[in-house]
C-alpha positions in Angstrom: 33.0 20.9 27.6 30.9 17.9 28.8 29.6 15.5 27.6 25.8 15.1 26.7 23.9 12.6 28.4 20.8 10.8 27.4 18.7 8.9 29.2 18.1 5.5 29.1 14.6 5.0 29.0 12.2 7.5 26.6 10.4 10.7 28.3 7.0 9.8 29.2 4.7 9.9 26.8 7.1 10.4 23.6 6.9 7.0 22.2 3.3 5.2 21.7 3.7 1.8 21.3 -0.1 2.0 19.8 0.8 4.7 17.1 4.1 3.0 16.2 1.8 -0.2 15.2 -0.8 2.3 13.2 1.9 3.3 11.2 3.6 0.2 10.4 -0.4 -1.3 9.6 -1.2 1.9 7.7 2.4 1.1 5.6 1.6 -2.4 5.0 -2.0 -1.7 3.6 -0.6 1.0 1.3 2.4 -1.0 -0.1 -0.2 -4.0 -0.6 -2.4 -1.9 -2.9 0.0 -0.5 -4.5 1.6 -4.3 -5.3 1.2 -5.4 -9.1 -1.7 -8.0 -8.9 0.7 -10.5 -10.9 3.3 -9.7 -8.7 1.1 -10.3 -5.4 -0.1 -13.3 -6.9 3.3 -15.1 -8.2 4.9 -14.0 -4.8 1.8 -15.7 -2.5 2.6 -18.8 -4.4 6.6 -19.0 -4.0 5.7 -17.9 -0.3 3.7 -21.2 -0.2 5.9 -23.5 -2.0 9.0 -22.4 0.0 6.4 -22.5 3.5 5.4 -26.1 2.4 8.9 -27.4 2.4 9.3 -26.7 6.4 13.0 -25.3 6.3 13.5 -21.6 7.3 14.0 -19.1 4.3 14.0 -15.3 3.4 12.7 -13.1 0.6 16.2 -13.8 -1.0 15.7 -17.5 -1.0 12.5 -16.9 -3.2 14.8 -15.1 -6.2 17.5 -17.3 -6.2 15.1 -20.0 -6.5 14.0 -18.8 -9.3 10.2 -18.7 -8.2 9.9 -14.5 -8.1 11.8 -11.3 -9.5 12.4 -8.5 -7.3 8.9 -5.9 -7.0 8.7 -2.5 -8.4 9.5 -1.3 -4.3 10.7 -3.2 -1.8 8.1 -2.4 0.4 6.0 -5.1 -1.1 8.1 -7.7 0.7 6.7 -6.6 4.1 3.1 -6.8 2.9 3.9 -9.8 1.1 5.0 -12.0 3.9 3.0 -10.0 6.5 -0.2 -11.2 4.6 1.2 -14.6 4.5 1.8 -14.5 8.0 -1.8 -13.3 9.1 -3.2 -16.1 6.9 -1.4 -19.2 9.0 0.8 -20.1 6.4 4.1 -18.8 7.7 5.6 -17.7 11.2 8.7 -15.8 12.2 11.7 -18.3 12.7 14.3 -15.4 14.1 16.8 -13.3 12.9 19.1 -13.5 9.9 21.8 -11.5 7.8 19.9 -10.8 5.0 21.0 -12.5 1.6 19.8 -10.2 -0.9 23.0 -8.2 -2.3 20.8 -5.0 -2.6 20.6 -4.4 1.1 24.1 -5.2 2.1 23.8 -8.1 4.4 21.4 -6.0 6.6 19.2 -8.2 9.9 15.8 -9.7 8.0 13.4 -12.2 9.4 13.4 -15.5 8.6 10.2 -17.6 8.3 9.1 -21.2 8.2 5.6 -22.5 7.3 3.4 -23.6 10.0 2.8 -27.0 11.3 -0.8 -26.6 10.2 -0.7 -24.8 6.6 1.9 -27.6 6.2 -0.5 -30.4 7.0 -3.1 -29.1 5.3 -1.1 -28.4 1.9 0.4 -32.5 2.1 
């Protein structure tokens, strides 16, 4: 028997790059209008608070601070910080071990608020 070999590099034209980022967008949107409007509105504002303070931190850092519960879905994290991200205040600052206990230590994104939604919130 031998062994099956795959190649390294996709066949051409199995993978769009271009539908891969319709589909994330097209999940994002319907996650956002699905959010709770409460929810949305008490997570924008920890997302702010925590982006103000200029130290790296993680959807986890906003519950254990006490500043948001967990959504209904935990799709509404993307959009959450996605929106935040398209709107200045916050950027990517790398790659971390998620702290949330629900998703087993799993690789998240960090973020930090910009230099200029930090300037402009002082």
């Amino acid at each position: 028997m031998t062994q099956l070999q795959i190649p390294m590099e996709p066949t051409h034209g199995t993978v769009s790059a271009a539908a891969g980022e319709a589909a994330k967008q097209d999940g994002i949107a319907r996650a956002a209008a699905n959010t709770q409007p409460d929810w949305a509105t008490a997570c924008r504002g920890a997302i702010e608070l925590m982006a103000r303070r200029g130290q790296p931190f993680q959807a986890a850092d906003l519950i254990a601070e006490g500043l948001i519960d967990e959504p209904d879905h935990p799709a509404r994290w993307g959009a959450a910080f996605n929106h935040a991200a398209k709107a200045g205040v916050i950027e990517e600052a790398g790659y971390v071990r998620s702290k949330r206990a629900t998703v087993h230590g799993s690789i998240c994104k960090q973020w930090t608020g910009t230099a200029s939604f930090r300037k402009t919130a002082a």
